[in-house]
C-alpha positions as CSV (number, residue, x, y, z in Angstrom):
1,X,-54.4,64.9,-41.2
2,X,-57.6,62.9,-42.0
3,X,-60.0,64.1,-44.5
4,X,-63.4,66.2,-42.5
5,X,-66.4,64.1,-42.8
6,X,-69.2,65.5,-44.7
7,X,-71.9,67.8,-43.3
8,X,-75.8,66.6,-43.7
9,X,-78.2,68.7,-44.4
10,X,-81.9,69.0,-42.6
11,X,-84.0,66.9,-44.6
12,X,-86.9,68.4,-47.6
13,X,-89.7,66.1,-47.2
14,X,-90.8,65.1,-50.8
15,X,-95.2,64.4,-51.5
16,X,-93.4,62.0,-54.0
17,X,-92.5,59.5,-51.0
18,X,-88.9,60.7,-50.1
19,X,-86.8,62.7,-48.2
20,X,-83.9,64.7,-49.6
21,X,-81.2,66.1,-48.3
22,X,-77.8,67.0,-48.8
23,X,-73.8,66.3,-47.8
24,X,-70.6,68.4,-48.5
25,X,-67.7,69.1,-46.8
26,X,-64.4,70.6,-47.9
27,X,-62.1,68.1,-49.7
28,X,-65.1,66.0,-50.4
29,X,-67.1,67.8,-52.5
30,X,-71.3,68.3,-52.7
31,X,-73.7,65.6,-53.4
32,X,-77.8,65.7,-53.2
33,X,-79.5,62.0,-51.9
34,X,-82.5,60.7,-51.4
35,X,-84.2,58.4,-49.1
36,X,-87.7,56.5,-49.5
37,X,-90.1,56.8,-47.2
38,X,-90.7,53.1,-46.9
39,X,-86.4,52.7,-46.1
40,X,-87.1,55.5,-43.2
41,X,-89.7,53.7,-41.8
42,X,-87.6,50.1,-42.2
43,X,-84.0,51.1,-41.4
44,X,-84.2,54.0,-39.5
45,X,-87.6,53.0,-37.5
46,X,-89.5,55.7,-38.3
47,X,-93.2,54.2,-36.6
48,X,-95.1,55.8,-39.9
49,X,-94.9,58.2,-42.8
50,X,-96.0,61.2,-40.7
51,X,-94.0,64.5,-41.4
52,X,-92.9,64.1,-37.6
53,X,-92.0,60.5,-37.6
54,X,-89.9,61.0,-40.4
55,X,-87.6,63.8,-39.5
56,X,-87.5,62.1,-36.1
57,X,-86.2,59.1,-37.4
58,X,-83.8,60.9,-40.1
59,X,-82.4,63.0,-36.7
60,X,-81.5,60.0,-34.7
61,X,-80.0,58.2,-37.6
62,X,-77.8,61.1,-38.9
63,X,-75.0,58.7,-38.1
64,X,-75.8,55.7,-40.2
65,X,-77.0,58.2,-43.0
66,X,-73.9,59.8,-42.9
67,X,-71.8,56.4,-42.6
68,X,-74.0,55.6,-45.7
69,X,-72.6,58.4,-47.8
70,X,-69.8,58.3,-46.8
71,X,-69.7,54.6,-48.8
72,X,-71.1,56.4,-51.5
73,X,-69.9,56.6,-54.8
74,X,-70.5,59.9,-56.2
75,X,-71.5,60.6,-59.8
76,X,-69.8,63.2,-61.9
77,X,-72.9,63.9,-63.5
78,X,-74.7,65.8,-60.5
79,X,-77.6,63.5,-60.0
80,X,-79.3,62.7,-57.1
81,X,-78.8,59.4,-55.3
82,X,-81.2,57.2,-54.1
83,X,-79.4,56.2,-50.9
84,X,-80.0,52.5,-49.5
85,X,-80.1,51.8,-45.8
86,X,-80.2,47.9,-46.1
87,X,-77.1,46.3,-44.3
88,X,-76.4,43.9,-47.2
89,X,-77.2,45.6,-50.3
90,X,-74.9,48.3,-52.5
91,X,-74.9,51.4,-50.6
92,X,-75.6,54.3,-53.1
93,X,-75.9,52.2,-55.9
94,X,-79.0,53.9,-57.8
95,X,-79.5,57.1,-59.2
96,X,-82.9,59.4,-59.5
97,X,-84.0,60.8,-62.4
């Protein structure tokens, strides 16, 4: 049988400039991201940094978020990742304070 992909939390919006949120699922564990405003607005087409805009855009791209995490790699240490949408870069690569 195939490992369950993880769950995704609703979105926190941040006054900091990001969106959190969370994955877990059973045999894969619990991890807390975070996504810029700015990568919302460029990868997941979000038309501004409007509360509404945002968790539009965050709903309708629940699949490449959670594709994104999925790549992940996830730190034994409990921190927050910064999660990048950009096709070519290192997906997951940065960790917030």
């Amino acid at each position: 049988m195939s490992a369950q992909r993880p769950d995704i939390t609703a979105p926190i919006i941040i006054d900091e400039g990001a969106m959190w949120f969370s994955a877990y699922g059973f045999d894969w564990g619990y991890c807390a991201f975070s996504i810029p405003f700015d990568a919302v607005c460029e990868y997941l087409g979000a038309a501004n940094k409007s509360r509404r805009q945002l968790i539009l855009a965050f709903e309708l791209g629940r699949h490449r978020i959670r594709e994104a995490v999925e790549r992940s790699v996830i730190p034994e240490t409990g921190q927050r990742i910064v999660l990048s949408l950009a096709p070519s870069e290192a997906l997951g690569s940065e960790m917030a304070p």
